[in-house]
N, C-alpha and C positions, 0 to 999 in steps of 0.2 A: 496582584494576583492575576490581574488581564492580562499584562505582560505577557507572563508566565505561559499562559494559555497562549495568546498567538503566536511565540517564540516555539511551542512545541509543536503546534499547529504546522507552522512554516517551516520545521525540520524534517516533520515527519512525511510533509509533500514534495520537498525537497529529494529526499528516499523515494518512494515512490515514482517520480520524473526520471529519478537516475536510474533504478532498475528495470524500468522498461523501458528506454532511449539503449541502456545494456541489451535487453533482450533483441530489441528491434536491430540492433546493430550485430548481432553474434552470426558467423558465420555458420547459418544451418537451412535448411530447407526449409523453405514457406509451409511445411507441414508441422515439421519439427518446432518451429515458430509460432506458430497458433495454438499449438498444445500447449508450449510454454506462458505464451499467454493468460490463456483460459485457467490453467492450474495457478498462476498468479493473481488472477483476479479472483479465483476461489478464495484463495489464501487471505488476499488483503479485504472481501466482504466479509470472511470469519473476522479477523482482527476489529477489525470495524463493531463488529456485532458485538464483541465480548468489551469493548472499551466504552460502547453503549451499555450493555447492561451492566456494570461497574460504574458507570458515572452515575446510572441508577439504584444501586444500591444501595453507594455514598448518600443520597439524599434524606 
């Protein structure tokens, strides 16, 4: 079952690494860039949040 967990763990950082190494690399304006950012890291502290309170439920 650990397995499991670090195998999902290390995919899901793995995603993460790449779409922002994506982002940091896209041809757009350092403004354009930090919005995309910022709405990324909105995105991935929801996700976070909602797999926290799920892990919490399950117990």
């Amino acid at each position: 079952m650990n397995d499991n967990k670090d195998t999902l763990l290390v995919f899901i950082l793995g995603g993460l690494i790449g779409a922002a190494l994506g982002v940091l690399y896209a041809p757009k304006s350092g403004k354009e860039t930090r919005q995309d950012i910022k709405k990324f890291s909105e995105d991935v502290a929801d996700k976070v949040k909602d797999l926290g309170e799920d892990s919490i439920e399950k117990r």
